[in-house]
C-alpha angles and dihedrals in degrees: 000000000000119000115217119204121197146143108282089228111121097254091044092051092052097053097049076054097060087053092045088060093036090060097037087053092066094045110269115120117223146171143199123264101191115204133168133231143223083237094059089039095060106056091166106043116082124260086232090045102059113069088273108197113102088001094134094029109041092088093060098031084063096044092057091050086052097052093239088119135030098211135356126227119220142170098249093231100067095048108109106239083238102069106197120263116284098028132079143160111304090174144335117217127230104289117246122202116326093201136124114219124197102232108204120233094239083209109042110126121214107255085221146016122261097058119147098198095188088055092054094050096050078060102059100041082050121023102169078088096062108175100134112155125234094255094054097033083092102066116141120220124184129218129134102229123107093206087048085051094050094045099051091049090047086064097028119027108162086068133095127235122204131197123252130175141175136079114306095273090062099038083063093045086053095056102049087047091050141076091235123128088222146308135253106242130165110262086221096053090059105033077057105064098029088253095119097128109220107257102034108154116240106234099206100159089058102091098205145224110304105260093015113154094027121106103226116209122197136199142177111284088235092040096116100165100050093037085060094054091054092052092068097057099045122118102222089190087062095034091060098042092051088049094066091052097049088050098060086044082056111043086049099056097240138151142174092293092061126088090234122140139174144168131193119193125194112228109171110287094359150067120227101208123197129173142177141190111191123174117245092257094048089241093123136037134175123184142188124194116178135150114220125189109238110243099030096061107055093195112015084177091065104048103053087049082064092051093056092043096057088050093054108282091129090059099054092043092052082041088055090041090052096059102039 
């Protein structure tokens, strides 16, 4: 019997549930183990003001060492690229959507008349277009990344961004209760849990979180025999493609706290890589976009974090250091 430790919130319980099947499918039985963590805990801190690394991963992580648990279940995107010492990735699931999505507040009320709402919306699903008038250029949105937040300002800066914190269930009962146009939330996390308003706006443009979208599961680094049940239910497509994502976070010493985005897309034989850096307040960006043929390249993630580097990134990331 496997034990499986999670966060006891709805979409971290459902995902512990998909491993729980997964491995049950292939004949090991297994059972949830619900913990809760010091990020759920905390709903007013933010997320980049709290020590972030680990914040949403050090319970469990605890718990495994401990052998309370077998293996732990994470969205990929909170795991710090350093796992602690004595546990490491046992599988990573079939990714779901990496989106964000812009959820509407259904009660938000227009500051001013005039305002034509399906037009604001074309804008922001599509801001190339950038024709908001001066009445509507103050909307305030609400997310607690900081990438998300650098992002959004670096397309819109005459808007406000609020902080908003809590599992998926109490983010959505913020909002209705606000004044905010809308909030920044991952199109998985919601898809997940049949929780995807109708309406929400597809933030193409947003290049998200690296590994967002992918369920992360850990074990302990000498559990043979678990590790050798996980590996039967990892997606090495996805496993390959977060990698890579991991590994530009990585080689450019970022965390949570740091505006850094990437995302790697199979095609084939080969791995469309794209990256940004973007300061907190959205005043500067820097990209790379590269296809690199797998196999030929060990470590497309890498590479492309030495391209940006090259191009200043080192600079924006000291400068972000500095004033932290």
């Amino acid at each position: 019997m496997i034990r499986i430790g999670t966060r006891d919130s709805q979409l971290a319980v459902w995902q512990a549930t998909q491993v729980k099947d997964l491995l049950e499918s292939l004949g090991t039985p297994a059972q949830l183990e619900l913990v809760k963590s010091e990020g759920d805990l905390d709903l007013v801190t933010p997320l980049y003001a709290m020590g972030v690394q680990g914040v949403f991963t050090r319970v469990l992580d605890t718990a495994l060492l401990n052998n309370k648990i077998d293996v732990a279940v994470h969205s990929m995107k909170d795991v710090p690229v350093q796992l602690p010492e004595g546990i490491v990735e046992a599988a990573v699931l079939e990714r779901a959507s990496y989106k964000d999505i812009l959820v509407l507040n259904p009660n938000w009320k227009a500051p001013g008349s005039g305002i034509n709402v399906e037009e604001l919306i074309k804008t922001i699903a599509e801001p190339e277009t950038l024709n908001l008038k001066p009445e509507t250029s103050n909307l305030i949105i609400a997310t607690s990344s900081v990438r998300r937040k650098a992002q959004w300002l670096h397309r819109f800066p005459g808007h406000t961004i609020e902080n908003i914190r809590g599992n998926v269930n109490t983010r959505l009962r913020k909002l209705s209760e606000s004044n905010w146009f809308g909030a920044i939330f991952a199109e998985a996390g919601l898809e997940r849990i049949g929780l995807k308003p109708a309406g929400s706006i597809d933030l193409g443009w947003m290049l998200p979180a690296p590994a967002q979208g992918a369920i992360m599961v850990t074990a302990r680094k000498d559990d043979g025999a678990v590790l050798r049940a996980c590996s039967r239910i990892n997606h090495t497509a996805t496993a390959y493609c977060v990698k890579a994502e991991r590994d530009f976070l990585s080689t450019l010493m970022g965390g949570c706290a740091t505006p850094i985005s990437a995302l790697a897309t199979m095609h084939q034989d080969r791995i469309r890589f794209e990256g940004s850096i973007v300061t907190p307040e959205g005043l500067e960006k820097l990209e790379v976009d590269g296809t690199y043929v797998i196999g030929e390249t060990a470590a497309p993630g890498k590479v492309a974090a030495e391209k940006i580097l090259e191009n200043g990134a080192g600079r924006l990331i000291a400068k972000m250091n500095h004033e932290q």
